[in-house]
C-alpha positions in Angstrom: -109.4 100.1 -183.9 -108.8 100.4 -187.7 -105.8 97.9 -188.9 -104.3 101.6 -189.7 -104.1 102.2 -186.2 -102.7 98.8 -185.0 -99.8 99.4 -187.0 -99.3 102.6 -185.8 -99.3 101.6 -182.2 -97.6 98.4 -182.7 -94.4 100.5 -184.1 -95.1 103.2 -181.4 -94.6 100.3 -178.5 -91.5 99.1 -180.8 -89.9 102.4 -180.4 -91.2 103.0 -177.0 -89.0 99.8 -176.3 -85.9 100.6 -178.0 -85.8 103.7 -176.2 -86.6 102.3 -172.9 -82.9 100.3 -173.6 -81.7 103.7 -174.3 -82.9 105.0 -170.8 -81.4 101.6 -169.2 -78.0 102.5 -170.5 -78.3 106.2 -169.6 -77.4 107.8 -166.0 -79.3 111.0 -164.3 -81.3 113.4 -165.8 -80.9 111.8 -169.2 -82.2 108.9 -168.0 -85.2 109.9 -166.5 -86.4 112.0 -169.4 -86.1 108.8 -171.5 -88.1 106.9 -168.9 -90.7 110.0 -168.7 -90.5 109.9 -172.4 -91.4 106.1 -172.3 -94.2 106.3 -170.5 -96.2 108.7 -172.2 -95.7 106.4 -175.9 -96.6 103.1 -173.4 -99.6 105.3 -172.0 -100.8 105.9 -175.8 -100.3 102.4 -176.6 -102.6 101.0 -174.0 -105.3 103.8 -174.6 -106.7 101.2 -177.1 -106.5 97.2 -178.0 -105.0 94.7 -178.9 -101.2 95.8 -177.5 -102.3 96.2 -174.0 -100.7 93.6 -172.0 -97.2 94.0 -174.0 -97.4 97.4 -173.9 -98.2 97.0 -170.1 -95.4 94.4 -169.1 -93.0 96.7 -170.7 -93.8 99.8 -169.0 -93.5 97.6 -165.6 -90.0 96.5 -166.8 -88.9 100.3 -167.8 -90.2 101.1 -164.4 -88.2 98.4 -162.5 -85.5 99.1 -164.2 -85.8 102.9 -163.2 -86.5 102.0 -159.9 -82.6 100.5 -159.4 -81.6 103.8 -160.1 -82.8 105.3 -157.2 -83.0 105.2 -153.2 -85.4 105.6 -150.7 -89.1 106.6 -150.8 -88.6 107.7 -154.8 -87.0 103.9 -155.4 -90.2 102.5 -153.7 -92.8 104.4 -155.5 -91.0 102.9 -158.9 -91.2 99.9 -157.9 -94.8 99.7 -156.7 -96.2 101.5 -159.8 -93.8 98.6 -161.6 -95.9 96.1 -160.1 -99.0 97.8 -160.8 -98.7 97.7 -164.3 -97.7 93.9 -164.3 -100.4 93.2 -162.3 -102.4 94.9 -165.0 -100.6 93.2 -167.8 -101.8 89.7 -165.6 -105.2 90.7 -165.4 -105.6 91.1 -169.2 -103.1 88.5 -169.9 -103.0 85.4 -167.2 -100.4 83.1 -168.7 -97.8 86.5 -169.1 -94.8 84.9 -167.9 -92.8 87.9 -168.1 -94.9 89.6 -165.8 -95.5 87.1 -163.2 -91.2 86.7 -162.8 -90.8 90.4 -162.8 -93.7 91.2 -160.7 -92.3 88.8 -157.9 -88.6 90.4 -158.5 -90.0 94.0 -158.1 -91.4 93.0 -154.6 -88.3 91.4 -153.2 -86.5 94.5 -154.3 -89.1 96.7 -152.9 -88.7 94.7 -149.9 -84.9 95.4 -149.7 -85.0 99.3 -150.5 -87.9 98.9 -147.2 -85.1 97.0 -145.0 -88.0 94.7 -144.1 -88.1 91.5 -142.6 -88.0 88.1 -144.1 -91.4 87.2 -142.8 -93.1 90.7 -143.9 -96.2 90.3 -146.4 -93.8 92.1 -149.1 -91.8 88.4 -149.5 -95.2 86.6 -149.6 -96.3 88.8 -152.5 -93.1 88.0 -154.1 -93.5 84.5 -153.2 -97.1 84.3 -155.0 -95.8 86.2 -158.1 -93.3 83.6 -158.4 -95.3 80.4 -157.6 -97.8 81.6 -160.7 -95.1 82.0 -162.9 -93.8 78.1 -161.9 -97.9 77.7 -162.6 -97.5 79.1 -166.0 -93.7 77.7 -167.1 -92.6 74.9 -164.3 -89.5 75.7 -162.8 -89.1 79.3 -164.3 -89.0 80.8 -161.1 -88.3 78.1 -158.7 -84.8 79.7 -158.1 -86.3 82.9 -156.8 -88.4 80.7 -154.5 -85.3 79.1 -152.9 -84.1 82.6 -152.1 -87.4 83.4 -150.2 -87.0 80.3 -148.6 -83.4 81.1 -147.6 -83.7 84.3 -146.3 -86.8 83.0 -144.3 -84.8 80.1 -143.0 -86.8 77.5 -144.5 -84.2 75.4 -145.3 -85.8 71.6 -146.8 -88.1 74.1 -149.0 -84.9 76.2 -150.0 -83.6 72.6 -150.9 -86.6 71.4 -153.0 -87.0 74.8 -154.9 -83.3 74.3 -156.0 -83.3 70.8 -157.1 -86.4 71.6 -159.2 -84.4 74.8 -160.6 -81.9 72.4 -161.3 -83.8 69.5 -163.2 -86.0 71.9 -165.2 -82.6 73.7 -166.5 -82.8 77.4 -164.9 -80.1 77.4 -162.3 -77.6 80.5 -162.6 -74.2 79.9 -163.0 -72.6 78.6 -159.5 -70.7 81.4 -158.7 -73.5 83.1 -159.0 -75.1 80.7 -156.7 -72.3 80.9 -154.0 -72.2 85.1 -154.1 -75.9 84.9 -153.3 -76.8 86.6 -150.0 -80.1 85.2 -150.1 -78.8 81.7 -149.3 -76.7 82.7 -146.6 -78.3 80.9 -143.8 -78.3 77.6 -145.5 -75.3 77.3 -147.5 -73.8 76.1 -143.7 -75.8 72.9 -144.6 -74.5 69.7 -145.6 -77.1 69.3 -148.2 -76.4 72.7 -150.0 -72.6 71.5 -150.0 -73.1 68.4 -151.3 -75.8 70.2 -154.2 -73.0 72.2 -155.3 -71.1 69.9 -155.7 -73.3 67.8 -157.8 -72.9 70.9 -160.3 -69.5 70.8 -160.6 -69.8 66.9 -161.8 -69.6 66.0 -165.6 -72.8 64.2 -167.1 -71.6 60.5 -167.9 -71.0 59.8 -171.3 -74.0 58.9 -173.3 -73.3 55.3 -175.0 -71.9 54.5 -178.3 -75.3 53.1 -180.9 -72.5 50.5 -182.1 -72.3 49.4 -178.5 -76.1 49.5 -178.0 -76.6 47.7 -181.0 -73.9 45.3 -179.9 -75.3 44.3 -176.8 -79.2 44.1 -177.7 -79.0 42.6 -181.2 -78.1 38.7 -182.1 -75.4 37.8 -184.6 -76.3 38.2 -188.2 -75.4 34.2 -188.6 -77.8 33.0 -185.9 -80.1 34.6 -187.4 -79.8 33.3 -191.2 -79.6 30.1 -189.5 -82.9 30.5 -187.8 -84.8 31.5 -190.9 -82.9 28.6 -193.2 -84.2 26.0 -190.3 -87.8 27.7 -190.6 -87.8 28.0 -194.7 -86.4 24.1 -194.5 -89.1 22.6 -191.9 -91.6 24.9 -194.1 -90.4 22.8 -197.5 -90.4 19.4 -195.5 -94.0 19.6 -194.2 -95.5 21.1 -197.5 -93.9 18.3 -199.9 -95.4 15.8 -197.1 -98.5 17.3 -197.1 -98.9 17.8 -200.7 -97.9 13.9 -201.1 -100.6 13.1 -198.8 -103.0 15.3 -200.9 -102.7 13.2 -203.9 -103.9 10.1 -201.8 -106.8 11.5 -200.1 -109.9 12.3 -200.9 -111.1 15.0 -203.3 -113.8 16.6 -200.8 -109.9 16.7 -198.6 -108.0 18.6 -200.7 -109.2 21.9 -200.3 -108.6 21.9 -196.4 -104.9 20.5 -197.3 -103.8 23.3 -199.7 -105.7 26.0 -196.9 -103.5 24.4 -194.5 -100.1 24.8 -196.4 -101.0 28.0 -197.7 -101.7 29.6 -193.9 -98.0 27.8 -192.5 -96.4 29.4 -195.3 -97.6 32.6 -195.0 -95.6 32.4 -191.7 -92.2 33.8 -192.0 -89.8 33.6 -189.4 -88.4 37.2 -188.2 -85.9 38.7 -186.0 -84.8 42.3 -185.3 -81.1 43.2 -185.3 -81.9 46.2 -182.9 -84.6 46.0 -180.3 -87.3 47.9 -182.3 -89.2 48.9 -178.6 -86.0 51.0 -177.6 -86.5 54.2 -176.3 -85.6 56.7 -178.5 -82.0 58.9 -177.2 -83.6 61.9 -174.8 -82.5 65.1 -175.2 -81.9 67.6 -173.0 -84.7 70.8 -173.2 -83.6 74.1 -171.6 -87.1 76.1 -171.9 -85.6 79.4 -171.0 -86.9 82.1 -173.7 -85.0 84.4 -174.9 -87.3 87.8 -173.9 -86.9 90.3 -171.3 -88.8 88.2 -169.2 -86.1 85.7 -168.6 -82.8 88.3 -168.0 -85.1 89.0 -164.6 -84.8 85.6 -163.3 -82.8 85.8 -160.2 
């Protein structure tokens, strides 16, 4: 492909993309000529390199999107092309996060539209979309993993997946949490009570640096008295040894002046602030801000 033609395709998919928002925000038939329309621009896209797996992820996500739309047998045949074309867009592109979320969300869907049950293979697909993206960002879908576990009763797992959602900073908000029907059979759980709750609690403060300071560091004045002691025991050994240099003998006095020369070179020292303190940690929320991530559960 001619560098030409990149460009070309690369603002083909950008409109392709813009117009697939337009489809999202548009009911009936005008929707689903903007979807039809979408298609055929990602088709064109992916008829050559290097846009594949983009051009692939969002045609999945125009597709999902689509697929809420709809009911019955039409809503599942969205759906599973949906997950077709991530699947693609993983087999070009391994580490597409987007994909491996979305892919796992299109399943669950598909599973609800099918009125399946928790156990059917449709959840373990889901489950092993979602355990590759954790593979590829940790954490990024571990939420969506606590609702498989939920619905399938698994309720220590359910636990696990939501502390880790919790500690790697992707849990939705908690209303969102407690509307969930997924977690219906274990929010009866002492645990998931007791979780929730442990949202609703403020961080503590972080201290003050004047405190820290304050409490690892020794007072300026015991510390100018230190050095005055060691400069003064420096001064008092040097003038005696120098003394007893002009007495001894000559082949002496170079080991006598070596001597002086490595105390002095000694200075006394002492840190106000602990100089092996760990650095203040901050907080790292690792949520992007693509498409990708607005499909999270």
């Amino acid at each position: 492909m001619s560098f030409f033609e990149s460009i070309t395709k690369k603002s083909k998919l950008k409109a392709a993309i813009k117009q697939t928002a337009e489809a999202r925000s548009s009911e009936g038939y005008t929707a689903d000529q903007l979807f039809k329309k979408v298609y055929q621009d990602y088709a064109e896209v992916v008829s050559d390199e290097p846009l594949v797996a983009e051009a692939l992820y969002n045609w999945g996500l125009a597709l999902l999107h689509q697929a809420r739309t709809k009911s019955g047998e039409l809503a599942a045949d969205l759906y599973q092309d949906a997950i077709a074309k991530f699947s693609f867009c993983l087999t070009l592109e391994p580490a597409y996060l987007g994909a491996a979320l979305d892919g796992g969300v299109a399943y669950m869907e598909l599973a609800r539209v099918k009125g399946v049950e928790p156990n059917d293979s449709l959840y373990g697909r889901a489950k092993s979309y979602f355990e590759k993206a954790n593979a590829i960002q940790a954490g990024s879908a571990s939420y969506n993993l606590a609702c498989i576990y939920g619905l399938q009763g698994e309720k220590e797992a359910c636990h696990n997946a939501l502390e880790i959602s919790k500690n790697k900073g992707y849990l939705p908000v908690v209303a969102d949490i407690l509307a969930d029907p997924d977690l219906d059979r274990v929010k009866n759980q002492d645990w998931f009570g007791d979780f929730m709750e442990s949202l609703n609690k403020k961080p503590e403060a972080a201290p003050e640096v004047s405190e820290v300071v304050a409490e690892d560091s020794t007072p300026v004045e015991k510390v100018e008295a230190v050095a005055a002691a060691g400069v003064a025991e420096a001064t008092i050994k040097e003038n005696a040894e120098v003394e007893s240099a002009q007495d001894a003998p000559e082949s002496e006095e170079v080991d006598t002046v070596e001597s002086v020369n490595v105390f002095a070179a000694v200075a006394p020292h002492k840190s106000l602030v602990d100089e092996d303190a760990p650095a203040t940690e901050k907080n790292e929320f690792a949520a992007g801000a693509d498409d990708a991530e607005e499909e999270v559960k």
